[in-house]
N, C-alpha and C positions, 0 to 999 in steps of 0.2 A: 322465205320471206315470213317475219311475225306477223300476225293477226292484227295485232295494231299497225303497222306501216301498212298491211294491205287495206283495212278497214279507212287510215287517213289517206291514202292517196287513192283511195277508193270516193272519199267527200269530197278531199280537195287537191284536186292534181295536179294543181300548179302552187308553188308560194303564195306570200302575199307580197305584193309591189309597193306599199303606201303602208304610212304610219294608219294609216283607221284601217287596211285591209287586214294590218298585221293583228291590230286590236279584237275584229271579229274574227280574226283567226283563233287566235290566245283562248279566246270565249268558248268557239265551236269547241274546239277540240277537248278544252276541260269542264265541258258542261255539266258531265256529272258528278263533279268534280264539288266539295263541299268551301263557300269561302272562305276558310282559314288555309287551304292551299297555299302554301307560299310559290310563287312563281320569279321574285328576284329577292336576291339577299343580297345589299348593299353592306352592311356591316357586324360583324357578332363583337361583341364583349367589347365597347368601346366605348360607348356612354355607360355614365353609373345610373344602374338602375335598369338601364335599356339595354336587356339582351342582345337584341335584334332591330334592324332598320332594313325596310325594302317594299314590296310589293304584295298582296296578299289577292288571290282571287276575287273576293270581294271588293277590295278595293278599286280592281279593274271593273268589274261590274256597277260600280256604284260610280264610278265617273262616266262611263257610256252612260246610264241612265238620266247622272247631273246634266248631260250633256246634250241628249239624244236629237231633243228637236231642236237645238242650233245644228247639229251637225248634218240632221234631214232637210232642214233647211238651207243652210250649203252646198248640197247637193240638187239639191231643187234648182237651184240659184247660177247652177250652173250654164256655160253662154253656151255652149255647143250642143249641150243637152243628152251628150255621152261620156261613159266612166267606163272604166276597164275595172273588173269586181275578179279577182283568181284567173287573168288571164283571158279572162270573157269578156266581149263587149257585148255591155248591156245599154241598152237604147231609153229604157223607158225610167227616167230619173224617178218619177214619184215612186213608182215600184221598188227601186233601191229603198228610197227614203222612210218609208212605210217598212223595208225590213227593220232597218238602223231601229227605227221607235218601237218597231213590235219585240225586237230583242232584247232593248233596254227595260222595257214595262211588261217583261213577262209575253 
């Protein structure tokens, strides 16, 4: 087994289940990772001018950020006041919430 698959299934042992779980996944894993990372490439050599279209690590991080505390507070907002996070149930919604913004704002 590489170091890297034991290292990620070592942080995060299960998938992510949900579009935001996947999101703070994408994040963890390429932290150290610089924002010009491209992470999707939607198109090369198709607009003039435009090399490229797609996703860039920054750009994922700068929409969690746009984002953070509507999405804290979604979670906050929740009626049963539990969220499945990597497989886990976590009980205590502000504590999620409070990650979501602490990851977005540094």
């Amino acid at each position: 087994m590489s170091r890297l698959r034991r290292e990620t299934l070592a942080d995060h042992p299960t998938p992510p289940s949900t579009p935001l779980e996947a999101l703070a996944h994408a994040l963890a894993i390429y932290a150290s990772f610089p924002d010009e990372k491209v992470l999707i490439t939607c198109t090369t050599c198709i607009y003039p001018g435009t090399p490229w279209t797609g996703l860039r690590l920054g750009d994922l991080r700068q929409l969690l950020a746009d984002h953070a505390d509507a999405i804290a507070e979604n979670v906050r907002a929740m009626d049963d006041g539990v969220i499945h996070m990597s497989g886990r149930r976590v009980t205590d919604v502000d504590l999620v919430a409070d990650f979501i913004k602490k990851g977005a704002h540094g």
